[in-house]
matplotlib code that plots the C-alpha trace (Angstrom):
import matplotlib.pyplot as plt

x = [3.6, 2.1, 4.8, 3.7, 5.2, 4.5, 6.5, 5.4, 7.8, 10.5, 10.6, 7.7, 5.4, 4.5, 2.7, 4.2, 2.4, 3.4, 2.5, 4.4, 3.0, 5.7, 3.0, 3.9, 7.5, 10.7, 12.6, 9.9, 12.4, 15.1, 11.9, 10.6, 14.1, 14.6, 11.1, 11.9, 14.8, 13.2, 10.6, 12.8, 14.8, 12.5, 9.9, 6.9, 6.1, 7.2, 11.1, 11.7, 13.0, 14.7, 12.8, 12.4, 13.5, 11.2, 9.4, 8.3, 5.7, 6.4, 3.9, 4.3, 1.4, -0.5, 2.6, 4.1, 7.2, 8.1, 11.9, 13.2, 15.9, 18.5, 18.6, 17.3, 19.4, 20.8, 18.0, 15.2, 16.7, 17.1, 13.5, 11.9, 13.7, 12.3, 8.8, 8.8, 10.5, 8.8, 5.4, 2.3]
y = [153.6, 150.0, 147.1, 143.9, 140.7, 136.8, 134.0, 130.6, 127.4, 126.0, 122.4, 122.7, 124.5, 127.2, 130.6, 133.6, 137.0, 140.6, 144.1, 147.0, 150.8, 153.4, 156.9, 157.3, 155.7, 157.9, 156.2, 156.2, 157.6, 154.7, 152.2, 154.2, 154.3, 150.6, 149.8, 152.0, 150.0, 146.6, 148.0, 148.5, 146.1, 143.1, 141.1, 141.3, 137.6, 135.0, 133.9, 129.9, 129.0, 126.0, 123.2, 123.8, 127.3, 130.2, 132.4, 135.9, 138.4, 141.8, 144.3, 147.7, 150.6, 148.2, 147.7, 143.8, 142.4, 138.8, 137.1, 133.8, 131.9, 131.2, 134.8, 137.4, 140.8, 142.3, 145.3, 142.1, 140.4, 143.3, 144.4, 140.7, 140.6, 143.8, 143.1, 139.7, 140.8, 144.6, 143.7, 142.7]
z = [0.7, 0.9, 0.4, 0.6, 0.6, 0.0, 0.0, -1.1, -1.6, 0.3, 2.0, 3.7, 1.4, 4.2, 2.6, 4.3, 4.1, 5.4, 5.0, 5.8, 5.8, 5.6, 5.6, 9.4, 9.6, 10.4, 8.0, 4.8, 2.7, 3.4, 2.6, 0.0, -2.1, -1.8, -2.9, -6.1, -6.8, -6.1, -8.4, -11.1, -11.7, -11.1, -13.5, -13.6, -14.5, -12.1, -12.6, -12.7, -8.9, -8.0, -6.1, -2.3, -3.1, -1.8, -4.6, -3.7, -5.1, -4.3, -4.0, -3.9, -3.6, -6.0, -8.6, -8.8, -9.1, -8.8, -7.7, -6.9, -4.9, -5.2, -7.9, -5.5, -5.6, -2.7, -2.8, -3.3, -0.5, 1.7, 1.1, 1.6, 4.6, 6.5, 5.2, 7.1, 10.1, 10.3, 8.7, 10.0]

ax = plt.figure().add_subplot(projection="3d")
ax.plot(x, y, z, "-o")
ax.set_aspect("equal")
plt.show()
């Protein structure tokens, strides 16, 4: 599974990208159930954000979801966060 993420927005305008691919991980299935849920429950049109807020589009294995602060969910959050800190 290919999950990418991009982040635009914020105070300083700064475009973030990172790509995470879980084929060869140990824990694919812990990755693979939050992308599913991510997945699910967001849009797939861009949400309104708040200025200097951070928007994000989600990308998972070719499907797209879009989320906004300061409304991210726990899973969107959670997810967001690996991809920038694990991905490349």
């Amino acid at each position: 599974m290919r999950i990418q993420v991009r982040r635009t927005g914020g105070f300083a305008g700064i475009e973030r990208r990172a790509e995470v691919d879980t084929s060869a991980r140990p824990d694919a299935r812990e990755w693979q159930s939050l992308a599913e849920r991510v997945l699910a429950a967001g849009p797939t049109t861009p949400p309104d954000g708040v200025p200097d807020g951070f928007s994000y589009t989600i990308t998972v294995d070719g499907r797209t979801v879009y989320a906004a602060d300061p409304r991210l969910t726990g899973d969107q959050r959670e997810l967001v966060s690996r991809v920038l800190k694990e991905g490349a």
